[in-house]
LOZAGU-999824 format. One record per residue: residue number from 1; residue in three letters; x, y, z of N, C-alpha, C in turn. Coordinates in steps of 0.02 Angstrom, whole numbers. Each point is the difference from the previous one (the first is absolute). Layout:
BEGIN
(node NUM 'ala' (X Y Z) (X Y Z) (X Y Z))
...
END
This chain:
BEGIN
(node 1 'unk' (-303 132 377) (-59 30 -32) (-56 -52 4))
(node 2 'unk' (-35 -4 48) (-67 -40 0) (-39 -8 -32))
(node 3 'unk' (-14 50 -15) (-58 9 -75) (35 -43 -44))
(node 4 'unk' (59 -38 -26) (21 -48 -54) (-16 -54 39))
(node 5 'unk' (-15 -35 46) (-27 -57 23) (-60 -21 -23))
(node 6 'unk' (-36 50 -26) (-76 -48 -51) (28 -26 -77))
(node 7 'unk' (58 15 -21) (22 -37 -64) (33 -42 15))
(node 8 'unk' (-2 -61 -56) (22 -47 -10) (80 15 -46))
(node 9 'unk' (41 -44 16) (100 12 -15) (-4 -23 -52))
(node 10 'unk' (60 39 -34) (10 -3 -53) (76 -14 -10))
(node 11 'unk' (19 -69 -29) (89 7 1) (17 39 -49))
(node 12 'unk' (97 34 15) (8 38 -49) (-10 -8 -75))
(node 13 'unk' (27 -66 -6) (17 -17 -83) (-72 27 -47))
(node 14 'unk' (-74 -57 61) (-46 38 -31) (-36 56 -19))
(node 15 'unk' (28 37 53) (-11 83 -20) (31 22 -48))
(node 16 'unk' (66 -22 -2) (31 49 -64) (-34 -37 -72))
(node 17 'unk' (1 -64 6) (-52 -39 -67) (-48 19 -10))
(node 18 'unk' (-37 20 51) (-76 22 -17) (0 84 -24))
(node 19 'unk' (47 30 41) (-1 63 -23) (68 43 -28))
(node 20 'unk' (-4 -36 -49) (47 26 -54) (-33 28 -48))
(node 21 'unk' (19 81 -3) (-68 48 -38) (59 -1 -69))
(node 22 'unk' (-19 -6 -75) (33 28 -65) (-12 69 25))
(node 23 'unk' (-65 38 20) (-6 62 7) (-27 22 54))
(node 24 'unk' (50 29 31) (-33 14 80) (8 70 19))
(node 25 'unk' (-44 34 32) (-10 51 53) (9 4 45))
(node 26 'unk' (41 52 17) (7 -2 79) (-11 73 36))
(node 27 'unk' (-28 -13 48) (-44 40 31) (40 13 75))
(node 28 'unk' (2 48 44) (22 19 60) (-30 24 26))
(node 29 'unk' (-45 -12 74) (-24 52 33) (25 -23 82))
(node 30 'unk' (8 85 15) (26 -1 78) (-78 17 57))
(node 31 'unk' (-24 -68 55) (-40 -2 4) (22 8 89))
(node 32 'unk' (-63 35 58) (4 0 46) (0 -66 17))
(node 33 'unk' (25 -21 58) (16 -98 14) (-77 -19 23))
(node 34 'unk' (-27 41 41) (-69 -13 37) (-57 -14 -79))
(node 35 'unk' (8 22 -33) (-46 -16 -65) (17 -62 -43))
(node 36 'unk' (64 -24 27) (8 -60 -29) (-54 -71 -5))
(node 37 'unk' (-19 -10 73) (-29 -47 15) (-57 2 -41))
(node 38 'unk' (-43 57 1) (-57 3 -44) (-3 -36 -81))
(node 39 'unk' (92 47 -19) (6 -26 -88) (8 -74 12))
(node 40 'unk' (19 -32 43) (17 -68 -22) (-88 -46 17))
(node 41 'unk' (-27 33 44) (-52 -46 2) (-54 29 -58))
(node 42 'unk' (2 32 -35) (-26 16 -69) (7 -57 -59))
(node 43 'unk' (49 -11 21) (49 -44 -70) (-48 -89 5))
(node 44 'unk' (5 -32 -56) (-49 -52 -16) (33 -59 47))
(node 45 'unk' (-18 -16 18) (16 -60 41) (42 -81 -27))
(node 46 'unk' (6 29 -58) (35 -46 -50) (81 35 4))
(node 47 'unk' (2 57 14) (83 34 3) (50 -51 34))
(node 48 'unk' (59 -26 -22) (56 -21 39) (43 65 13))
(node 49 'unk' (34 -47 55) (70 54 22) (48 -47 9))
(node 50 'unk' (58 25 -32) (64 -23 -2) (31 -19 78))
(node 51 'unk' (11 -61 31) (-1 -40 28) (74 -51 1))
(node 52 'unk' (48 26 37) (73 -46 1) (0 -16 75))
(node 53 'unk' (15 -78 10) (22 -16 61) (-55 16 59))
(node 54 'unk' (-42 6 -18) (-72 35 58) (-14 64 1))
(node 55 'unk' (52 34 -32) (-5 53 11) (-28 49 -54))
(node 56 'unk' (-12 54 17) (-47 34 -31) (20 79 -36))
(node 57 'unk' (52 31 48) (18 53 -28) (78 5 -3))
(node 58 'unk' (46 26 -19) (55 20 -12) (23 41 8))
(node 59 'unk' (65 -5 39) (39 76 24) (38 7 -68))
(node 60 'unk' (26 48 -27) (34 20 -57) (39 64 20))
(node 61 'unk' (72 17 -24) (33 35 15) (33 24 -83))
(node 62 'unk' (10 84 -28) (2 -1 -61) (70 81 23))
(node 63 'unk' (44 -28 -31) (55 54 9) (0 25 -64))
(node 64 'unk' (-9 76 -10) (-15 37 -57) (80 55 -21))
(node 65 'unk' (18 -9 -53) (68 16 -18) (12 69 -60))
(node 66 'unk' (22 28 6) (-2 82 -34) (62 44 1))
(node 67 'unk' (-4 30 -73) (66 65 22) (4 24 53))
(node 68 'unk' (50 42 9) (-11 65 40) (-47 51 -17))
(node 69 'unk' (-2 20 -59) (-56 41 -32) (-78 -5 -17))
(node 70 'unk' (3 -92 47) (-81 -21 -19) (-19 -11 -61))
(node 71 'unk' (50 -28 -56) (-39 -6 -66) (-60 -15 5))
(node 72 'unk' (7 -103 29) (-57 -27 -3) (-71 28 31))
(node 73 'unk' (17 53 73) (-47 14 32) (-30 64 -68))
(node 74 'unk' (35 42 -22) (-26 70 -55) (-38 -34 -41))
(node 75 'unk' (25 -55 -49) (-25 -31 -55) (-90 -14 27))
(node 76 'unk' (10 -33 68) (-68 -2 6) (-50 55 25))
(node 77 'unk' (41 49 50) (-45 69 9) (-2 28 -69))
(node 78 'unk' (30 19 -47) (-15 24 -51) (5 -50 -66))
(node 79 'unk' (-68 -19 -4) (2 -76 -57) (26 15 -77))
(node 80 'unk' (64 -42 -5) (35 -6 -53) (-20 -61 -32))
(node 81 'unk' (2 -7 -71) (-1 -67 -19) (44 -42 35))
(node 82 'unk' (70 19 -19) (58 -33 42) (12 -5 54))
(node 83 'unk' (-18 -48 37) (35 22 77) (4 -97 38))
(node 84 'unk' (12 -8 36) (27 -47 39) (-5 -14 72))
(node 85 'unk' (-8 -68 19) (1 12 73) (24 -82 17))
(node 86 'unk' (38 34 41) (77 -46 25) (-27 -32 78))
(node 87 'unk' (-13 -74 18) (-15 -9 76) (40 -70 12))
(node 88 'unk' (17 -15 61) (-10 -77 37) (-58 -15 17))
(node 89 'unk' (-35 -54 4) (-50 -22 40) (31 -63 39))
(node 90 'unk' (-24 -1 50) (10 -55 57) (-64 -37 29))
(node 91 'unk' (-13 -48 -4) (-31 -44 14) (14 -7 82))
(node 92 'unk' (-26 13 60) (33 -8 57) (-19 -43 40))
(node 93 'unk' (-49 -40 -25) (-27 -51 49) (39 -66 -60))
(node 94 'unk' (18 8 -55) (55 -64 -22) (77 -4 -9))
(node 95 'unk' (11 67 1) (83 22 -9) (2 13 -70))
(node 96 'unk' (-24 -18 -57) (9 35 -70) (-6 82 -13))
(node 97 'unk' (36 17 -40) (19 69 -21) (0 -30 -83))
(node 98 'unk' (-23 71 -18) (13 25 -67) (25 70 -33))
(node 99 'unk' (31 -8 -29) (25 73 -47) (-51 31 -55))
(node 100 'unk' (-77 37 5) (-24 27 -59) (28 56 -13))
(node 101 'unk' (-18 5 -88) (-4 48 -40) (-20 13 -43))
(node 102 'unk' (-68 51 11) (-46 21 -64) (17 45 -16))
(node 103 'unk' (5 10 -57) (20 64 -59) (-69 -15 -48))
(node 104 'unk' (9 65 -33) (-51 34 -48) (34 45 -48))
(node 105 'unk' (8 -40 -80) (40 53 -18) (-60 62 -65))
(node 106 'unk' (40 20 -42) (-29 54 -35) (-91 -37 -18))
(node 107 'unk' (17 -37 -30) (-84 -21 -35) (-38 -32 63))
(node 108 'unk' (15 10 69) (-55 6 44) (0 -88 18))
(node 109 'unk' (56 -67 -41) (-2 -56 29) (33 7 64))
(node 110 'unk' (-30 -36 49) (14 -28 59) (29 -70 3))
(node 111 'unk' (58 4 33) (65 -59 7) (15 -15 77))
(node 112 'unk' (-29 -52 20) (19 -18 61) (34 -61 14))
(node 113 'unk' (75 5 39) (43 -64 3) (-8 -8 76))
(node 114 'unk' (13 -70 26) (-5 -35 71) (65 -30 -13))
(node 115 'unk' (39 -13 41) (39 -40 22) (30 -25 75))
(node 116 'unk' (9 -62 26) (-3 2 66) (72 28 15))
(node 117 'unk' (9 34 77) (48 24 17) (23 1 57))
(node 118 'unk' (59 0 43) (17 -29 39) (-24 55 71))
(node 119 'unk' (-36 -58 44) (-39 58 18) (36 38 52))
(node 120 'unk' (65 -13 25) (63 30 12) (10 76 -27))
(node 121 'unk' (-5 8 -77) (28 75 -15) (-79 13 -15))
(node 122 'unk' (-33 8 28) (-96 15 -28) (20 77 9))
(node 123 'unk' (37 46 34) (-21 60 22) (83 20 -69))
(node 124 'unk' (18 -19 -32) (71 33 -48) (-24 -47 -45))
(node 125 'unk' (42 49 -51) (-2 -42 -70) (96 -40 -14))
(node 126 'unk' (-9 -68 -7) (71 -31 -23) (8 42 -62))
(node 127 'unk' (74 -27 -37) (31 26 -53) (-41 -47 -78))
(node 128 'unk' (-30 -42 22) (-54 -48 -54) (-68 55 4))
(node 129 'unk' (-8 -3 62) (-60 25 -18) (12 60 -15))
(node 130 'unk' (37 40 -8) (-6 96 -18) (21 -32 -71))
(node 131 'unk' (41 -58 -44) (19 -1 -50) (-89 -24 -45))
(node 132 'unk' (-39 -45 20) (-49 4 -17) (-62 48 -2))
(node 133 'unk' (30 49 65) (-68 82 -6) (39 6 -70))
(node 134 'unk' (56 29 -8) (44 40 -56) (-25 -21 -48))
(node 135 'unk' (-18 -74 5) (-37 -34 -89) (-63 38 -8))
(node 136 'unk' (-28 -18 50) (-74 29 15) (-18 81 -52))
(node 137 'unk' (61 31 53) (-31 87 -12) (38 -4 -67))
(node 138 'unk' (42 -53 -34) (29 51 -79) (-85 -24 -45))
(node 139 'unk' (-28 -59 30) (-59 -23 -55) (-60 64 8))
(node 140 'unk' (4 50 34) (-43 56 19) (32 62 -25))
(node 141 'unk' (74 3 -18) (10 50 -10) (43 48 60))
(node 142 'unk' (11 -20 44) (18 33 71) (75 -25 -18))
(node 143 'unk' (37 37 30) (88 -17 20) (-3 -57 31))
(node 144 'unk' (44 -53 -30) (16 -48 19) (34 7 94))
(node 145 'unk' (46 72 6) (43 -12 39) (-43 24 47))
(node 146 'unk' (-59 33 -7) (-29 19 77) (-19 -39 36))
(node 147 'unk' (17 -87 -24) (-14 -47 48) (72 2 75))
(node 148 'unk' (31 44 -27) (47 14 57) (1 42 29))
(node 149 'unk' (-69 36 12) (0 43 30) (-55 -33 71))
(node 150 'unk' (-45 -46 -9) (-38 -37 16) (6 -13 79))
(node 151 'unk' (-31 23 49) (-21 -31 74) (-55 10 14))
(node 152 'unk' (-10 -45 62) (-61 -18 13) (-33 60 52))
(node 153 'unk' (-47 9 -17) (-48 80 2) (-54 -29 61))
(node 154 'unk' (-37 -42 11) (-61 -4 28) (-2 -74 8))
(node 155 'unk' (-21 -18 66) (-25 -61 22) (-67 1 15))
(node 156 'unk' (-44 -70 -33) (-76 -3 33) (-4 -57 5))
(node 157 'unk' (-54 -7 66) (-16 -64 14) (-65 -16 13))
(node 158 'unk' (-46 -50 -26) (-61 5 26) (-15 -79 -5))
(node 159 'unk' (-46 -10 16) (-61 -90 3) (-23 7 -60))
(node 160 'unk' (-12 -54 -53) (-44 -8 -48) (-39 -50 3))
(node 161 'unk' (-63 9 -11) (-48 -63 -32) (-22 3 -84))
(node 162 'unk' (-5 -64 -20) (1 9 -60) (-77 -27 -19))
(node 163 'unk' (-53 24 -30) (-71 -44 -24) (27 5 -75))
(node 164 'unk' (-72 -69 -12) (3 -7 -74) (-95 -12 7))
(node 165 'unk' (-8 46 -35) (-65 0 -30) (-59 -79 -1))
(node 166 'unk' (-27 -13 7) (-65 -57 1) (7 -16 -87))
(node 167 'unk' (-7 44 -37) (11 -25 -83) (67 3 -14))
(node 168 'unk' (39 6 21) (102 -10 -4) (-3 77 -50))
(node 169 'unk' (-53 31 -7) (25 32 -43) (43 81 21))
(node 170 'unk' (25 -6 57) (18 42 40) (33 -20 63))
(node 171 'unk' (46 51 31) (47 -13 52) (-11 70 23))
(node 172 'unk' (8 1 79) (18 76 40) (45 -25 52))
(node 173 'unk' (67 55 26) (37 -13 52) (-32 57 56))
(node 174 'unk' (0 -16 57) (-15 54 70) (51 -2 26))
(node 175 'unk' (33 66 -2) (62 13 53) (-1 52 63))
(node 176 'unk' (7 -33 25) (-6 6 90) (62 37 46))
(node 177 'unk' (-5 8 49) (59 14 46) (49 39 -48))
(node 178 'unk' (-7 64 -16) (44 16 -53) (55 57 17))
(node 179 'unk' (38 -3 -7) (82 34 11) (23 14 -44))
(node 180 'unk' (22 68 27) (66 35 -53) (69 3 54))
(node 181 'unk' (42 -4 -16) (72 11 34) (40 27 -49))
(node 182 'unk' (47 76 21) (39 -2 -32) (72 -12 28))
(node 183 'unk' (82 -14 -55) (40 -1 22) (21 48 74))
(node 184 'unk' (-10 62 0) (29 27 69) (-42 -34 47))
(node 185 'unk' (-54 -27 -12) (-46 -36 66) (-65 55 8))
(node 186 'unk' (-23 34 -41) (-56 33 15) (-38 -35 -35))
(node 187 'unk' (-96 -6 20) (-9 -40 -22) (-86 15 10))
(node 188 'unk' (-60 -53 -8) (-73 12 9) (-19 -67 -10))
(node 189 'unk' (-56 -19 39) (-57 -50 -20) (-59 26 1))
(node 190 'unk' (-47 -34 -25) (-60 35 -18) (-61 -85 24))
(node 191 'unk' (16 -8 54) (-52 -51 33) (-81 -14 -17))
(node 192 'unk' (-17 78 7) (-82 5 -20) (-13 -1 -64))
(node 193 'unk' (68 -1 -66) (-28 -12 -76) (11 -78 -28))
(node 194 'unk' (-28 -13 -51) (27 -70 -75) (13 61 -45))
(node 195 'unk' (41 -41 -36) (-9 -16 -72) (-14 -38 -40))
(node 196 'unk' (-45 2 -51) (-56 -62 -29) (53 10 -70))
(node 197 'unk' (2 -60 -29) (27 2 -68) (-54 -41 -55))
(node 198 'unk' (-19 17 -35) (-48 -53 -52) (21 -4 -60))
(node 199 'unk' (13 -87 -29) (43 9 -70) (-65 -34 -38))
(node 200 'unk' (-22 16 -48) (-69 -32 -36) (11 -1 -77))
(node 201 'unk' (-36 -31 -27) (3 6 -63) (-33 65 -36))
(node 202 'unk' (-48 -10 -21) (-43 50 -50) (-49 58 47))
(node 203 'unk' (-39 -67 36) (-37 22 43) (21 12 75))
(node 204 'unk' (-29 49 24) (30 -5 81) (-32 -77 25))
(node 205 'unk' (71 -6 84) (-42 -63 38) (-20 13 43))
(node 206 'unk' (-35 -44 15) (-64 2 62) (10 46 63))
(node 207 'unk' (87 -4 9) (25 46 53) (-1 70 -8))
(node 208 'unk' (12 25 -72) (-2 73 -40) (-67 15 54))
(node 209 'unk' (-43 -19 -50) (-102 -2 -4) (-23 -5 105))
(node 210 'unk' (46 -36 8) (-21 7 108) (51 70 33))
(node 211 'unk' (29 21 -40) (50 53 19) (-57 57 -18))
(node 212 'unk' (-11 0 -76) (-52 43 -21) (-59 18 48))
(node 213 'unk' (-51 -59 1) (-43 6 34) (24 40 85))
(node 214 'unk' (46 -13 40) (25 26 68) (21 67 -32))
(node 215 'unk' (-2 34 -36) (-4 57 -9) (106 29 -15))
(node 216 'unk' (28 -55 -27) (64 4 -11) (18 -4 -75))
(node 217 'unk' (51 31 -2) (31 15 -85) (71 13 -12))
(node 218 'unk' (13 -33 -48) (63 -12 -1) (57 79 -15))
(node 219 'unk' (67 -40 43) (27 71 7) (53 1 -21))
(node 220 'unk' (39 62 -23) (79 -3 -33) (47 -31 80))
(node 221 'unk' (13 -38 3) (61 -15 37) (48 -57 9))
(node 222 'unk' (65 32 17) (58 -43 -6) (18 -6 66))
(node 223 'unk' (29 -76 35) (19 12 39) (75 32 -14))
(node 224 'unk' (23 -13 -42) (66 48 13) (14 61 2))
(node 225 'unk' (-27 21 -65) (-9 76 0) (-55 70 37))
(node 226 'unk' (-48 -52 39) (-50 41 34) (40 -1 84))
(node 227 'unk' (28 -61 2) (30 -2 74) (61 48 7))
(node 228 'unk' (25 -9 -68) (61 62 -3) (-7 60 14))
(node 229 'unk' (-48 31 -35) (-40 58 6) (-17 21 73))
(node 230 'unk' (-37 -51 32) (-33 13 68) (74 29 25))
(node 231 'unk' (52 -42 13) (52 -9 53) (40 59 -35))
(node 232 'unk' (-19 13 -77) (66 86 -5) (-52 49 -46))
(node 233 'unk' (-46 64 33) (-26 15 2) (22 55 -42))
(node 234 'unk' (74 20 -29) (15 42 -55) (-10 -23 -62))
(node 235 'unk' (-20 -57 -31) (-3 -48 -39) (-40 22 -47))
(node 236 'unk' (-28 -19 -55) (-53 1 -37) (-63 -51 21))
(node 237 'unk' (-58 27 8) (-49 -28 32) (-59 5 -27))
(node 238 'unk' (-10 29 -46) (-64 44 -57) (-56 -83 -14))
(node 239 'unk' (56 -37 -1) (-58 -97 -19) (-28 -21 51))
(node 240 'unk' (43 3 64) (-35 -33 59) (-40 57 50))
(node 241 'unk' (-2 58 -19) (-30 42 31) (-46 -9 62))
(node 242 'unk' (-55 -40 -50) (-55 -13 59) (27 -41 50))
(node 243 'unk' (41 -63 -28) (6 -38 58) (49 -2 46))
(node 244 'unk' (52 49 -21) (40 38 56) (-33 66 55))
(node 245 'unk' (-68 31 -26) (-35 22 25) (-49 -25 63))
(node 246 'unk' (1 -81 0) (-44 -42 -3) (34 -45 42))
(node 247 'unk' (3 -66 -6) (14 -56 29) (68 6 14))
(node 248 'unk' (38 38 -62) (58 -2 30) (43 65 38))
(node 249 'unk' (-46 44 13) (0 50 37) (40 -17 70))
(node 250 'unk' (9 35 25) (76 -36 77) (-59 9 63))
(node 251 'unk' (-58 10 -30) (-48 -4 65) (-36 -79 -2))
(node 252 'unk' (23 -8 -51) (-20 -96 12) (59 -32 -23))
(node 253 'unk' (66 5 10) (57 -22 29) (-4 -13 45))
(node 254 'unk' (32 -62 30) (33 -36 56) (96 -18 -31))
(node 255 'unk' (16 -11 88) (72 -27 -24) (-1 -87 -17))
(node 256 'unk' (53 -16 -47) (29 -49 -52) (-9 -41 82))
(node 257 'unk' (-4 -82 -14) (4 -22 64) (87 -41 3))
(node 258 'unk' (13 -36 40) (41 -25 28) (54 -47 -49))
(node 259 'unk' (49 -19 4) (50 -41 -32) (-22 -64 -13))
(node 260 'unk' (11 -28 -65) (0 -73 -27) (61 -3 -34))
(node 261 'unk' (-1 -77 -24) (40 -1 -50) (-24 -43 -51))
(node 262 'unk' (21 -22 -59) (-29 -46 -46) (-1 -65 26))
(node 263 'unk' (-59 -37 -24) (29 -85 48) (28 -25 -65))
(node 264 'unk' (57 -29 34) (69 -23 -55) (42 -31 38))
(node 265 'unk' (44 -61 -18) (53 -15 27) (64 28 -25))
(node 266 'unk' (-5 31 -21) (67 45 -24) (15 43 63))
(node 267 'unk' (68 19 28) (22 28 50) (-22 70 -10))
(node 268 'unk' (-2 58 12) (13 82 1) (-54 11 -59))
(node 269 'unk' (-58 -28 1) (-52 22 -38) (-53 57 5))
(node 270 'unk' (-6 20 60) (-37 73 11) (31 68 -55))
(node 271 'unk' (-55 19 -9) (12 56 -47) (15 56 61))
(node 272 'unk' (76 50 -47) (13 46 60) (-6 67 -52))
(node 273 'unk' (-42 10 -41) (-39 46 -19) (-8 72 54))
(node 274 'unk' (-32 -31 51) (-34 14 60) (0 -19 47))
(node 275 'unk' (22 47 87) (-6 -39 54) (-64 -30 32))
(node 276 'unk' (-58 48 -38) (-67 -30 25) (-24 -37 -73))
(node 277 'unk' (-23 -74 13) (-46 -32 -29) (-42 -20 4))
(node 278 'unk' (-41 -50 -10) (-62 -4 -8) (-35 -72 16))
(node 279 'unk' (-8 -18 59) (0 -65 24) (-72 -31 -33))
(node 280 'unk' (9 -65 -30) (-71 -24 -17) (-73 -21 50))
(node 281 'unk' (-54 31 -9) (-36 18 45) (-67 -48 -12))
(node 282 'unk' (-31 -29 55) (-55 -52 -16) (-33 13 -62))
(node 283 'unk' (-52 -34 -11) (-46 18 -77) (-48 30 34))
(node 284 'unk' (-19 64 -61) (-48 66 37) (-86 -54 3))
END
């Protein structure tokens, strides 16, 4: 992504120090990629971008995990207080994996746990980790035991860049090169879109206000549950309407690209989720 070459780097530690919100917003909008360049040269010339090793953006790989019946995917097409959402994330340009899980129970708090995980089982859940969902869903109210009902539903993979605002008082991620795969191997990328994320305090940041001005506004979407939707079209779809209408319509689909695996020295580390994956691709 060229257009991040007029900011100055930002290491991680200090991003997360500087932008640690008590109260934060977060904002989503799915943006054509060609309008990108514009939003970033909007932005104050004081903006950093998150910056490891020279590098600038990040491949990320996120294995998404669910009943057979789609709890987690229903809870979010049809918004319950209660509901949950079960993922791996993989880090693929360091070899780290993690196990999240956000839950939301009756009074509308939000609970999110990280733990690192071996990035070996990223696409199944071990017998620890379904024993810790089980903790999870009894603090919500859900059956402990439907953590045994639990496989992994949806693979995505995309590039991230991360900014932090000129006054720290704000962060946005741009995600790029973006993929859905599912287990049988059917699958979509969507080359010509981002996704913009903005977490702010009170006020919107500078990135909100350059999105605004380009004539963009923030939109309901998940990558899990909107990509689900696209790829099973009997589904409930009433939230993402427009943008299954829209960007994620199969007339701006392309196919998932080519095989990677995590970089790791651990032996048999490729996720076999899927025979097609998602090779990490220069910075846009």
């Amino acid at each position: 992504m060229t257009a991040l070459d007029r900011f100055d780097p930002v290491a991680l530690d200090a991003l997360v120090a500087e932008a640690s919100f008590l109260t934060r917003i977060d904002r989503k909008y799915v943006v054509p990629r060609d309008d990108l360049g514009a939003v970033l040269a909007a932005l104050d010339p004081g903006t950093r971008v998150l910056e490891i090793d020279a590098a600038r953006d990040f491949a990320y790989e996120s294995v998404y995990f669910d009943t057979p019946d789609l709890l987690s995917f229903r809870m979010a097409a049809q918004p319950r207080r209660r509901r949950f959402k079960l993922r791996t994330r993989s880090y693929l340009d360091t070899g780290k994996s993690y196990l999240e899980i956000k839950t939301r129970g009756a009074r509308g708090t939000t609970v999110k746990d990280r733990d690192e995980y071996d990035p070996r089982d990223r696409d199944r859940l071990t017998d620890d980790a379904r024993d810790d969902v089980a903790g999870a869903f009894a603090t919500i109210g859900l059956a402990s035991e439907r953590a045994d009902e639990l496989d992994a539903t949806l693979l995505t993979r995309y590039r991230r860049a991360t900014l932090l605002a000129a006054d720290g008082a704000g962060r946005a991620t741009v995600d790029t090169v973006l993929e859905w795969i599912a287990p049988d191997g059917r699958g979509f990328a969507l080359p010509d879109t981002a996704i913009v994320e903005t977490k702010s305090g009170a006020r919107p940041s500078d990135v909100d206000r350059a999105l605004w001005r380009a004539g963009h506004r923030p939109a309901t979407v998940s990558k899990y549950a909107t990509g689900l939707a696209a790829l099973r079209p009997a589904l409930p779809r009433n939230r993402w309407a427009r943008l299954l209408r829209g960007p994620f319509d199969p007339s701006h689909r392309a196919a998932p690209g080519t095989p990677t695996t995590i970089a790791t020295h651990k032996e048999d580390a490729s996720c076999p989720i899927s025979p097609t994956a998602v090779a990490p691709s220069p910075a846009a």
